[in-house]
C-alpha positions as CSV (number, residue, x, y, z in Angstrom):
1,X,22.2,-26.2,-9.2
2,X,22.1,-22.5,-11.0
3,X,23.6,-22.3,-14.6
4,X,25.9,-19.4,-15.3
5,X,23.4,-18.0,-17.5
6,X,21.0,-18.2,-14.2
7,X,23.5,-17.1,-12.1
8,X,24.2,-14.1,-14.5
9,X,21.0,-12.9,-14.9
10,X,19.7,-12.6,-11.4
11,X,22.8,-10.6,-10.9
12,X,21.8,-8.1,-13.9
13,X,18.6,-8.1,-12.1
14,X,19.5,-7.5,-8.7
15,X,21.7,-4.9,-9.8
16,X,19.1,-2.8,-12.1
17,X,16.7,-2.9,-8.7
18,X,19.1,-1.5,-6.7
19,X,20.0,1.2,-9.1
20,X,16.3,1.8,-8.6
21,X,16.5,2.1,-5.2
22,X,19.5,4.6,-5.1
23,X,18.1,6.7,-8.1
24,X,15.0,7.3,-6.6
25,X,14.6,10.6,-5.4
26,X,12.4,10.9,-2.0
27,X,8.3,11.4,-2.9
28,X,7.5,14.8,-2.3
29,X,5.7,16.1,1.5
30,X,3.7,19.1,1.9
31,X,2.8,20.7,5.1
32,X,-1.5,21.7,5.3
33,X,-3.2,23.5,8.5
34,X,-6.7,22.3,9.4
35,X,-9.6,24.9,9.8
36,X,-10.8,24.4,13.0
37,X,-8.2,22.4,14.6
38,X,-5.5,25.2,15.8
39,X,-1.6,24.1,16.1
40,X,-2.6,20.7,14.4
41,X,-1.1,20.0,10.7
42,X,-1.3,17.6,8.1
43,X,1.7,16.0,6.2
44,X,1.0,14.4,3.2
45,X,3.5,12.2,1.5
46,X,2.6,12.0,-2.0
47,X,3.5,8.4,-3.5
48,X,1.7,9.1,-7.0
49,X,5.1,10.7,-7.9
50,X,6.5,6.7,-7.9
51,X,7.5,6.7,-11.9
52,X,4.3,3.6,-11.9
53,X,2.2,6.1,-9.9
54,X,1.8,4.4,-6.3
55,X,3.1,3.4,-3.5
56,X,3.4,0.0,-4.4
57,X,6.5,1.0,-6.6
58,X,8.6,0.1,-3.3
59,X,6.8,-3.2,-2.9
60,X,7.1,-4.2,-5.9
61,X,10.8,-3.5,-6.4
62,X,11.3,-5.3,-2.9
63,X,9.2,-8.2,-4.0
64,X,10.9,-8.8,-7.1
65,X,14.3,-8.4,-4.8
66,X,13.2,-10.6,-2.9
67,X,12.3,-13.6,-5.3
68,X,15.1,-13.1,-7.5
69,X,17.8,-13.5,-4.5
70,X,15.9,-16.6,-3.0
71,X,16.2,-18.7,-6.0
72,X,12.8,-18.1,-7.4
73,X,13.3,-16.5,-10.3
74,X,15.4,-16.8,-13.2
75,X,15.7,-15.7,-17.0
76,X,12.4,-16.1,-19.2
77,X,10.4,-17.2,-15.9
78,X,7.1,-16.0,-15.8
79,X,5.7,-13.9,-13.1
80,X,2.1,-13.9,-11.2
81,X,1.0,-11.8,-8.8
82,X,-2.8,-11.7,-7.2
83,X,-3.6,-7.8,-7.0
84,X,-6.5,-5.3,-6.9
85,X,-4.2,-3.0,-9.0
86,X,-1.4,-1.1,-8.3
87,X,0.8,-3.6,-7.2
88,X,0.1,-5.3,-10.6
89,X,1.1,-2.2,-12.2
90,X,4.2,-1.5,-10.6
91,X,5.3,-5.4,-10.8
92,X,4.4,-5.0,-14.6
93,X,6.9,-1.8,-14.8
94,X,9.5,-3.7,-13.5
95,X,9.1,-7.3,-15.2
96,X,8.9,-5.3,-18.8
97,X,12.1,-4.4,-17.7
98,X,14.3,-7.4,-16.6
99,X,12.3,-9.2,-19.8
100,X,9.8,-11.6,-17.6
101,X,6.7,-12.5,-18.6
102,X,4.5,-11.1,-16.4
103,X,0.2,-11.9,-15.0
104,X,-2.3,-10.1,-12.8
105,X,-4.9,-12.1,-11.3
106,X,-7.2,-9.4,-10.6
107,X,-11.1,-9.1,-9.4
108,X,-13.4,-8.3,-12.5
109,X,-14.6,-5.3,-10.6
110,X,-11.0,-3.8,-11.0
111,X,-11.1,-0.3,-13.1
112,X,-11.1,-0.5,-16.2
113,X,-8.1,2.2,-16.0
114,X,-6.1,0.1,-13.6
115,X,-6.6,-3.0,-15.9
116,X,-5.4,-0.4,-18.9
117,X,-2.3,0.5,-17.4
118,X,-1.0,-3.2,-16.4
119,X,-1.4,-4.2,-20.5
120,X,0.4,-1.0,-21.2
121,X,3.5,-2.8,-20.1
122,X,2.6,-5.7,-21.9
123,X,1.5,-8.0,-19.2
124,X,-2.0,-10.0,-19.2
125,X,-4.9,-9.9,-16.4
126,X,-6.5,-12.8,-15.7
127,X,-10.4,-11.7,-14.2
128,X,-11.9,-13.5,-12.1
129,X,-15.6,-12.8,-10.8
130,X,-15.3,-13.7,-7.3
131,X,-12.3,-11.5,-5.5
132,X,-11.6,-14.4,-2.8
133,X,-10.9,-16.6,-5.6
134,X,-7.7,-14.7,-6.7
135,X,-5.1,-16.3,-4.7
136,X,-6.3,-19.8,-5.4
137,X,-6.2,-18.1,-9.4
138,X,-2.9,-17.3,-8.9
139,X,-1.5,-20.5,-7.2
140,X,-2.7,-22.4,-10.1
141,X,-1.2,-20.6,-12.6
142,X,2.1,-20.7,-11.0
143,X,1.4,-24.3,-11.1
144,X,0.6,-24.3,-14.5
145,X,3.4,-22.1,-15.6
146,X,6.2,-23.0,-13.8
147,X,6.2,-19.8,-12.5
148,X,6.6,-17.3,-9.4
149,X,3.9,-16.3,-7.7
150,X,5.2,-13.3,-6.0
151,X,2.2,-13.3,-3.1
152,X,2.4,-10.0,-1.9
153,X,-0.2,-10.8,0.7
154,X,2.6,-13.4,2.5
155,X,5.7,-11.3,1.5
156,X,4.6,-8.2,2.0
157,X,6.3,-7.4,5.7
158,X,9.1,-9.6,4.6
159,X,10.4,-8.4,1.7
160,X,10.8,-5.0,3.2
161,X,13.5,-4.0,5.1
162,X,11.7,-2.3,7.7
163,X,15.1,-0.9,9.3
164,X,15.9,1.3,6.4
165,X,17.4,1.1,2.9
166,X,15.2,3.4,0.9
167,X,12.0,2.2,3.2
168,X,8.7,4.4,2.8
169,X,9.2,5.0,7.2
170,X,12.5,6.5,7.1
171,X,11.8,8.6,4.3
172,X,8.7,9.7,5.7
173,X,10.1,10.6,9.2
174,X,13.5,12.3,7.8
175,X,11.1,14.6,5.4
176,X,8.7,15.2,8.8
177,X,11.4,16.0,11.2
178,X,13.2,18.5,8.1
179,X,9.4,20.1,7.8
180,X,8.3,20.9,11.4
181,X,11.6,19.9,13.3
182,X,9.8,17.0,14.8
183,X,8.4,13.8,14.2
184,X,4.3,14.0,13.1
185,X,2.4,12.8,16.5
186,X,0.7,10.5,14.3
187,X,1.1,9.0,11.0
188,X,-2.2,7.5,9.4
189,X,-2.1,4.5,6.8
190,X,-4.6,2.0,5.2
191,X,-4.0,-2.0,5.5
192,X,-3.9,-3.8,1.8
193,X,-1.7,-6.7,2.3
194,X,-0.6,-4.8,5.7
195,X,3.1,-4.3,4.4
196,X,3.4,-0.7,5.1
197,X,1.0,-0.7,8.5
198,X,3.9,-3.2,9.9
199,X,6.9,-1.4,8.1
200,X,5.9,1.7,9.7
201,X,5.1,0.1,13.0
202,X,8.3,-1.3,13.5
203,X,10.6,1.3,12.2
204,X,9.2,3.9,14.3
205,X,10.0,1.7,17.1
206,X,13.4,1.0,16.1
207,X,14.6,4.4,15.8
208,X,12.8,5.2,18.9
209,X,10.0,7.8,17.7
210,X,7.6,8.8,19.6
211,X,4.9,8.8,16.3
212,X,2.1,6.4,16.8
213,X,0.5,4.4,14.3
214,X,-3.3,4.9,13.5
215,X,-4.8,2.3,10.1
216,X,-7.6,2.9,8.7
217,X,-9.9,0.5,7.4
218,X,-13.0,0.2,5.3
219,X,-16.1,-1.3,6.0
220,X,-16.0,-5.3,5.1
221,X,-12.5,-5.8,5.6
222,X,-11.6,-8.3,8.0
223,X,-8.2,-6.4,9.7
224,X,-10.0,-4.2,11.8
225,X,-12.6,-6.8,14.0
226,X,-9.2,-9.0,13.7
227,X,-7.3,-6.0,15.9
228,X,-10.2,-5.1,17.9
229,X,-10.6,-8.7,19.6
230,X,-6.9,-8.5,20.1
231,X,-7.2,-5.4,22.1
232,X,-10.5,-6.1,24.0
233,X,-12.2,-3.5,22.0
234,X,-16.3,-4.8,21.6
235,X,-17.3,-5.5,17.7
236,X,-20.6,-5.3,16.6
237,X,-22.4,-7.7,14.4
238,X,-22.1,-5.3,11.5
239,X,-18.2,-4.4,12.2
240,X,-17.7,-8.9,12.1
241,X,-19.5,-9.1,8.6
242,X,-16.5,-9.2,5.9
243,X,-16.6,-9.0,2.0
244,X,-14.3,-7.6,-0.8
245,X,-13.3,-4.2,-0.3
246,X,-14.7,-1.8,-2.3
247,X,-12.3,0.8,-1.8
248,X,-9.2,-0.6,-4.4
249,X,-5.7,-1.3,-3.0
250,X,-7.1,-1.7,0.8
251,X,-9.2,-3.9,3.0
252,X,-9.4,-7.5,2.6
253,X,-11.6,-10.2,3.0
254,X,-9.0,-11.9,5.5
255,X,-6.6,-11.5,7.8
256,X,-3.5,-11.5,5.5
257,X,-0.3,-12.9,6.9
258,X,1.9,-9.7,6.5
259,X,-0.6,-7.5,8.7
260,X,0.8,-7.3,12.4
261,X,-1.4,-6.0,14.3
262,X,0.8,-5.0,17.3
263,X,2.4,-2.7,16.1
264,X,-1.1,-0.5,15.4
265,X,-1.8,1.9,18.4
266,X,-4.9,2.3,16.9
267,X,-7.6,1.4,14.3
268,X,-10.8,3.2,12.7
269,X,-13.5,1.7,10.6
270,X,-14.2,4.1,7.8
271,X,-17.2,3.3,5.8
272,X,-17.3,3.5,1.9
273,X,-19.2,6.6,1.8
274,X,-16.7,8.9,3.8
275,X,-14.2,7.3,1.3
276,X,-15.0,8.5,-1.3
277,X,-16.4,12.1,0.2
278,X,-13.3,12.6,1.1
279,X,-11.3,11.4,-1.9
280,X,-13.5,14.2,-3.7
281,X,-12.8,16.4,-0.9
282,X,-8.7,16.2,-1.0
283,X,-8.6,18.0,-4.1
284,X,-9.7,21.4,-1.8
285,X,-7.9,20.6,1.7
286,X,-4.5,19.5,0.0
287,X,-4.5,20.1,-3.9
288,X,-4.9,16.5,-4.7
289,X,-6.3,14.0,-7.0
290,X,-6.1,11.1,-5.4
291,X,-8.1,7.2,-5.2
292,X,-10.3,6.3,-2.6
293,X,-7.6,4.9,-0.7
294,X,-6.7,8.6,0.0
295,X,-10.0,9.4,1.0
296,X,-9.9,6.9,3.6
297,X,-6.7,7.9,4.7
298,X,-8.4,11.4,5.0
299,X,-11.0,9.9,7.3
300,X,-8.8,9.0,9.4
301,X,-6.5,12.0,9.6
302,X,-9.8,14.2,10.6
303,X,-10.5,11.6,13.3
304,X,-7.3,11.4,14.7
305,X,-7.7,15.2,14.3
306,X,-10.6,15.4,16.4
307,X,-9.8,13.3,19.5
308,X,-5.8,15.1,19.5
309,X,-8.3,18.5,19.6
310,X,-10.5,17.1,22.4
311,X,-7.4,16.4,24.3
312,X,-6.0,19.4,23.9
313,X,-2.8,18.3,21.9
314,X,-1.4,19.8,19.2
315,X,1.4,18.7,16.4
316,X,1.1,16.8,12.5
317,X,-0.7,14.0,11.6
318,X,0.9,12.3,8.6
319,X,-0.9,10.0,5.8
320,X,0.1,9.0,2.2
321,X,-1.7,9.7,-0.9
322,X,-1.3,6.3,-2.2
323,X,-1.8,6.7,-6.2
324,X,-3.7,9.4,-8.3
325,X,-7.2,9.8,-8.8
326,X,-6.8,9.6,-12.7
327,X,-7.0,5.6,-12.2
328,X,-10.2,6.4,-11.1
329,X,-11.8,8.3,-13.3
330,X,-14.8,6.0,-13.5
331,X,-16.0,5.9,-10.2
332,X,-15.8,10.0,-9.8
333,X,-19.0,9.6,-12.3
334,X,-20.6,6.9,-10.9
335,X,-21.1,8.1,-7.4
């Protein structure tokens, strides 16, 4: 049973998150034509402007929602999440501020950046050398601890409220329809834990939009062989061979539990190279500087781009820049 002082500080909790919520003014969208591909447009929704600098602001704030309403958190308890980065960040952020003790099981082949910013807020990353071996890392330390291992990879779909209140979809679509007076023919997103693939899936649906749903993924990563099969589509030898990503933030080693994949019209394997082209590319087609996740994102946009010009349609393509490109700095000078 819940002491008082439990009881008391969950509520504190709860209620600084959803001041969050409401406080947080929509991201901002800007509208970009494509040379070369007449009456089609790009909408980017730019989620670096989250005050921890990604999109996984949301998830993180719903996560922590989430845990804290379902008994799993309480004053002093200490926090563990298993992340390639910005969800650590964000989670960081937010556990500085409700006082939790907070740890990032992260790959060793993290930025050094990312790693930076996540002991900015005073929280500890525990390395480890092989990326697969981060959820079992984190599962022991909640173990160990006593603590709540938030598991964005299981939670992911769950925690969000894929319906509305404050939800990256709604947002998204409201901004769309306000820019061009219609909702984007397609909007294009990458699969990390597949949280916002399956928010956006099924909100679209549930307001009745007619956008479809393209994710991109990169080369290793186990989602995209995982949909194909489901849909009948061939996969090649190459396309079953999964690793570690090594574009941070997206593509995973497995299937996670929080990816649906029917809710994905469609799917595009984007290899590592035309990541990061692209994410060097962004900062002349829309002004940005933005990860790799971007870039892939990009990839996408210009292939969705292509097969809407082919068939003679026209309208936006929407995609997210995900976080900014000054996490990153490292990898600009290494490839």
């Amino acid at each position: 049973m819940s002491s008082t002082a439990e009881r008391t500080f969950v509520a504190e909790a709860v209620a600084f998150l959803r001041r969050d919520a409401d406080t947080s003014v929509p991201t901002p969208m800007t509208r970009h034509s494509l040379d070369g591909f007449p009456g089609i447009e790009v909408l980017v929704k730019d989620e670096s402007a989250h005050p921890t600098g990604s999109l996984k602001h949301r998830l993180a704030r719903s996560l922590l929602l989430s845990a804290l309403v379902n008994g799993r958190i309480g004053p002093g308890t200490p926090v563990i999440e298993a992340s390639s980065g910005s969800t650590a960040i964000s989670e960081a952020h937010f556990c500085r501020e409700l006082g939790l003790p907070f740890v990032a099981v992260m790959s060793a082949s993290t930025s050094p950046e990312t790693i930076r910013l996540v002991e900015s807020y005073g929280a500890r990353c525990e390395l480890v050398d092989d990326a697969t071996a981060v959820y079992a890392a984190a599962e022991r330390l909640e173990r160990e601890t006593g603590g709540c291992y938030l598991d964005q990879f299981t939670y992911a779909e769950r925690a969000t409220d894929w319906r509305a209140n404050h939800n990256l979809a709604e947002e998204l679509l409201s901004q769309a329809r306000e820019m061009t007076g219609s909702c984007p023919a397609w909007i294009v997103v990458g699969a990390g834990t597949g949280g916002t693939s399956a928010t956006i899936g099924r909100h679209v649906r549930y307001c009745g939009s007619e956008s479809r749903l393209a994710v991109v993924d990169p080369e290793g990563s186990a989602f995209y062989p995982h949909w194909a099969e489901l849909n009948g589509i061939e996969v090649s030898d190459e396309n079953r061979h999964v690793r570690p990503s090594r574009i941070e933030g997206i593509g995973r080693a497995r299937v996670e539990p929080s990816f649906v994949p029917a809710v994905v019209d469609r799917m595009f394997r984007i290899p590592d190279e035309e990541s990061f082209a692209w994410m060097r590319e962004n900062r002349t087609l829309f002004g940005l500087d933005a990860g790799p996740s971007t870039g892939t994102n990009t990839a996408g946009v210009m292939r969705i781009a292509r097969q809407m010009a082919e068939a003679g349609e026209t309208g936006a393509i929407a995609t997210l820049a995900c976080d900014s490109g000054e996490r990153y700095a490292g990898l600009f000078e290494e490839r």
